[in-house]
C-alpha positions as CSV (number, residue, x, y, z in Angstrom):
1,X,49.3,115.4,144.0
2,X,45.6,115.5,143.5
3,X,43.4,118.4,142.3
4,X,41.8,119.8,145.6
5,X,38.6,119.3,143.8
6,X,38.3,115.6,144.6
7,X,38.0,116.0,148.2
8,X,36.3,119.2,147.8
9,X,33.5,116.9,146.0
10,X,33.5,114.1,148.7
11,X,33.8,116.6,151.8
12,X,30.4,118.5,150.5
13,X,28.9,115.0,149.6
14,X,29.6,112.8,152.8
15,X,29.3,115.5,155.9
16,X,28.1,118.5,157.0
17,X,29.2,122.1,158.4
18,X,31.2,121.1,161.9
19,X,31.5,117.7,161.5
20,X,34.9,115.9,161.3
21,X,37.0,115.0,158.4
22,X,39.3,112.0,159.0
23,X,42.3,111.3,156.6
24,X,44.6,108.7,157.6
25,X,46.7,109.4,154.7
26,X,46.8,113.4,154.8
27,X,49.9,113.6,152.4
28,X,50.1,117.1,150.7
29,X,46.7,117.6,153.3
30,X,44.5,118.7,150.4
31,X,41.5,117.1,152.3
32,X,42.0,119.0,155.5
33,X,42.3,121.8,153.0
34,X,38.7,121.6,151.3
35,X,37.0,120.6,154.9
36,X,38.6,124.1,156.3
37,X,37.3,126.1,153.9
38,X,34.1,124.3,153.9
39,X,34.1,124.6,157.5
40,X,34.2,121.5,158.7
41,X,36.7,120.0,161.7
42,X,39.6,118.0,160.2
43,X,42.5,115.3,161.3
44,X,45.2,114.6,158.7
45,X,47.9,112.0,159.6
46,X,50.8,110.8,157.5
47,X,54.0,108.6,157.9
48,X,55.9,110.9,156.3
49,X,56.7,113.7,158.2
50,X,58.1,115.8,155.8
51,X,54.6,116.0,153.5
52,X,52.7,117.4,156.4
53,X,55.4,120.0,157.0
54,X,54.4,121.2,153.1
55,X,50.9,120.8,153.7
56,X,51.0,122.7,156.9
57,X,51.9,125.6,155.0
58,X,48.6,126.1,153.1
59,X,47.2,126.9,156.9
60,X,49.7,129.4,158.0
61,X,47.3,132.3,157.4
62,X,44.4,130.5,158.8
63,X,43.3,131.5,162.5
64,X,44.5,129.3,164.8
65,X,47.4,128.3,163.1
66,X,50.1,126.3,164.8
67,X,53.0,124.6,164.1
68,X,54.3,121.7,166.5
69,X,57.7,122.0,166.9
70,X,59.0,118.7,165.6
71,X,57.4,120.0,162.7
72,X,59.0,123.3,162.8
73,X,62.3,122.0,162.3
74,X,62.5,119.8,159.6
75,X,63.3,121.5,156.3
């Protein structure tokens, strides 16, 4: 898993406040992770379901927060 500094860095580096952050390989989601709290609007997709159920857990106290139910019930 990679230090959330990394795309911390390239987030603050490559966009600004409100623009989209595209990751086609979201994994544990620590990019959509540094572009919320750096408010910017993210996208995280992954093949494996299963990491973005963990990584959807680092949002659950974040307004907004949903979880879609295919999601919801894998363990």
């Amino acid at each position: 898993m990679q230090p959330t500094g990394i795309p911390d860095f390239f987030v603050r580096f490559l966009t600004e406040p409100d623009d989209l952050v595209v990751d086609p390989f979201g994994g544990t989601v620590r990019t959509g992770l540094a572009a919320e709290r750096l408010g910017r609007r993210w996208l995280v997709t992954d093949w494996m379901l299963e990491y973005l159920r963990g990584g959807a857990e680092l949002f659950r106290g974040c307004a907004g927060f949903g979880l879609h139910p295919a999601l919801a019930t894998l363990d």
